[in-house]
N, C-alpha and C positions, 0 to 999 in steps of 0.2 A: 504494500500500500504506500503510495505517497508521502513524503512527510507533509505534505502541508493540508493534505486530510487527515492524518492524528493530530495534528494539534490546531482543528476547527475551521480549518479554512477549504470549503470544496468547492474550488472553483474550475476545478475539471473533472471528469469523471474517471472511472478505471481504466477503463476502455480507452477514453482521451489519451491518457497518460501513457499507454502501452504503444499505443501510433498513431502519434501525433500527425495531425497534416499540417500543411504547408500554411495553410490557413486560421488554425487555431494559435490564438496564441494566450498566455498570462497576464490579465490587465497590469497594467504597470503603476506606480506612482502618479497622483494625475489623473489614472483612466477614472472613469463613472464607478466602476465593480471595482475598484482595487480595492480587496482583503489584506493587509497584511498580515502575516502568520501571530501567533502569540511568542514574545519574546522566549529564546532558553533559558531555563531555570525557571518561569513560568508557568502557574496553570492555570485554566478557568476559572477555579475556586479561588484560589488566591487573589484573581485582576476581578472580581465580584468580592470578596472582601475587601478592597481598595475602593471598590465604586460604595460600597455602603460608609465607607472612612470620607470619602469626597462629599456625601452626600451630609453627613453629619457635620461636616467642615463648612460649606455652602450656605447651612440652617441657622450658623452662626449669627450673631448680631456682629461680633469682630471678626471678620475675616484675616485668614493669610493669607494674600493671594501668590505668596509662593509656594505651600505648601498645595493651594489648589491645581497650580500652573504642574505642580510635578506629579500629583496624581492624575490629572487629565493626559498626561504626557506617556504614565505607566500605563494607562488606560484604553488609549491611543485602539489596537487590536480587537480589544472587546467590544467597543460601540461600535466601530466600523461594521464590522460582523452583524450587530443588530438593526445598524443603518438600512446595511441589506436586504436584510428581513424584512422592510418595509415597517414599521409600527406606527404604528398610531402617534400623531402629536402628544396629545395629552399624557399617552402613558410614556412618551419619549425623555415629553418633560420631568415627569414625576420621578425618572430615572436619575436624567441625566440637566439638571438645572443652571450647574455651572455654565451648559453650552449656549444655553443663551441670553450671557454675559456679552456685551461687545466686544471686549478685550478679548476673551474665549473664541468667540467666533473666528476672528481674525486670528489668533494663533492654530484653531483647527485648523483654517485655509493653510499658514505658511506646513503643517503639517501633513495637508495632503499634496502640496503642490512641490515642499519645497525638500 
């Protein structure tokens, strides 16, 4: 199996993966669909205890906004991946509320572009 289907990201299939054509290819950085993998040493439970740590951070009335900058950054892998999934606004928000910070926004962008 692929590594970038064990650790969440299936953005090819098996079959893809076995023979490839000329024409498929891995969105890249930038694309629409770019998944990136979950970091090594990472795992989904662990980058979802980080999102529940962001989310209590967020709720604050003092915020850090470094401390938030660097869990959205660890986090980076796991929302992409749900972005995908298409969800719902509201429950996107209730997720993930730092992202729609201004400052957040604009570091997602240099994030996905840069």
């Amino acid at each position: 199996m692929p590594s970038w289907t064990l650790r969440g990201c299936h953005q090819l299939s098996e079959k893809q993966a076995k023979w490839p054509a000329a024409n498929i290819r891995k969105p890249r950085k930038g694309d629409i669909h770019f998944c990136p993998n979950i970091p090594s040493g990472e795992t989904r439970d662990g980058l979802e205890v980080e999102r529940v740590a962001l989310l209590t951070e967020v709720k604050k009335k003092k915020k850090d906004e470094a401390v938030i900058k660097e869990k959205m950054q660890r986090t980076f892998s796991l929302r992409r991946q749900k972005i995908l999934q298409e969800p719902k606004i509201p429950e996107f928000l209730n997720k993930w509320p730092a992202l729609f910070d201004v400052n957040e926004i604009n570091l997602e962008f240099m994030r996905l572009y840069l």
